[in-house]
N, C-alpha and C positions, 0 to 999 in steps of 0.2 A: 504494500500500500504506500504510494508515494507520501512523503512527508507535509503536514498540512491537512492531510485528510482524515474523517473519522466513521469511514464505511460508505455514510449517506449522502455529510454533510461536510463540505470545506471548510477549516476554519478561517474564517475574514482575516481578511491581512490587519486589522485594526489589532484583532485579538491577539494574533502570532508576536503583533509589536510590541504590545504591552505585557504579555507571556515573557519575552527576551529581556525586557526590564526588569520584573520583577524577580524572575529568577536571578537577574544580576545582581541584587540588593538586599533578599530574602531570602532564610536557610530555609527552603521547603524541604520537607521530609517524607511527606508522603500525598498518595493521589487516591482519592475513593470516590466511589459511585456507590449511592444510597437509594437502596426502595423501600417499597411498602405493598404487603397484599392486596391491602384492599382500598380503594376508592378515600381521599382523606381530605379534609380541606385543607388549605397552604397552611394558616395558622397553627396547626396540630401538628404539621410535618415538620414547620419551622421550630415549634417546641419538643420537638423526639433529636432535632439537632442540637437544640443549646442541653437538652439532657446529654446527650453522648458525647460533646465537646466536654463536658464537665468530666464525664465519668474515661474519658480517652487521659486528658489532664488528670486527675487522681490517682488513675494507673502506674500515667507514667513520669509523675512528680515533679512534672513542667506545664512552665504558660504556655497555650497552646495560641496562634494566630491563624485566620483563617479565612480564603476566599470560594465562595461558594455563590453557586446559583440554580435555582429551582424551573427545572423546564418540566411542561405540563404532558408532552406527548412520549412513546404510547402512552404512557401512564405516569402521574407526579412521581416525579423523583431528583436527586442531587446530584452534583457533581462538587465535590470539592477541594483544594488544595490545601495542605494541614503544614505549618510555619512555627518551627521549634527551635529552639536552642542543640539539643542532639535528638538522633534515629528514636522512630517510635514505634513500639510494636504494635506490628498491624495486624496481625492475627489477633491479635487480644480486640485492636479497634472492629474487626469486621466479628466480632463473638459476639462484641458485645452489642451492637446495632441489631443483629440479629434476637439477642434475648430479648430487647425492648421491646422491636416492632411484632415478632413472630417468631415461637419457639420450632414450631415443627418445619420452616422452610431454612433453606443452610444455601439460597443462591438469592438474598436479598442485601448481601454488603459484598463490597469487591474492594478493599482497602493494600495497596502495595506501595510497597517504598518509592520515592518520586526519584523518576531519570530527565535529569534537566539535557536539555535540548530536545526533546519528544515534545515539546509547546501543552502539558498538561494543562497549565493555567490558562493557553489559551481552548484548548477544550471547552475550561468552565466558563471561559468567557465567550465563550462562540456567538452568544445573544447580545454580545455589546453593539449598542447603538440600534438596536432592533425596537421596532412596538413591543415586541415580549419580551422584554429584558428584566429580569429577576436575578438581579446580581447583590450580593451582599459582601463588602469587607467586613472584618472584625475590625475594633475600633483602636486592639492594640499595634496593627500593621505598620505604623511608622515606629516602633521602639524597636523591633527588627532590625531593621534595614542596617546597613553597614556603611550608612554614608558619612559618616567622621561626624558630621557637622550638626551643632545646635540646635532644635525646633527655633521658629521663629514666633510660633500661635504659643498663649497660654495654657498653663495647664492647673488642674485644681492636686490639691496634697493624693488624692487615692491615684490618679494618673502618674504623678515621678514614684510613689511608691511601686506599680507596677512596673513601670517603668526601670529603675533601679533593681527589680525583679529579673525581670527579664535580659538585662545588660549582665548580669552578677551568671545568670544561668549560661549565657553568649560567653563568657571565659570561661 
């Protein structure tokens, strides 16, 4: 499959761009596709994420950052890029997806270590700039990044404390 492509769907050259950035700047770790059995409304699926962001994080005793987007066809589900300090076990992440959503099906999480130049991020972004774009950062994705320099925006005491979190787990 030539590069760029994802079976059906080409990923826009917008997404491939911002894909090659943020992998420049961002330690991604891993890449997962998330479903669900049955029929869900976005709100329900958007909270079975921030449960399994939580419980991926407690696991593996790091802040987790995270970009992700909700497309509705065949059927609602995620794709997202998972942004750590060090490697995260993804076998434990796609267990556990599975206990929440559905005990008896074992092909509803697909979670694997992320191989930067394959454009994963831009996968998830494949809907940028689209009418259907359901894209979400996490709000810690700039304490990540490995750009030397300053924030220029303010930030409140519980932000430099994660912040200082996250820099402390990055050594």
């Amino acid at each position: 499959m030539p590069l760029g492509t994802t079976g059906r769907r080409a990923i826009p050259p917008l997404a491939r761009l911002e894909s090659t950035f943020l992998e420049s700047i961002l330690p991604v770790r891993a890449f997962a596709h998330l479903t669900i059995q049955h029929r869900t409304a976005q709100y329900r699926l958007e909270g079975f994420f921030s449960a399994w962001i939580q419980g991926v994080q407690a696991h593996n005793r790091v802040t987790l950052g995270w970009v992700m987007s909700i497309e509705n066809t065949p059927r609602r589900h995620i794709h997202t890029a998972l942004i750590a300090a060090v490697p995260l076990d993804c076998t434990h992440a796609a267990s556990f997806w599975q206990a929440m959503v559905a005990r008896r099906s074992s092909k509803l999480a697909e979670v694997k270590p992320y191989r930067p130049g394959l454009c994963g991020i831009g996968y998830a972004l494949k809907q940028l700039g689209s009418s259907t774009e359901q894209i979400q950062l996490s709000d810690n994705i700039p304490f990540f990044a490995c750009t030397g320099g300053k924030s220029q925006f303010p930030t409140n005491a519980g932000q430099r404390r994660q912040q200082r979190r996250i820099r402390a787990q990055l050594e």
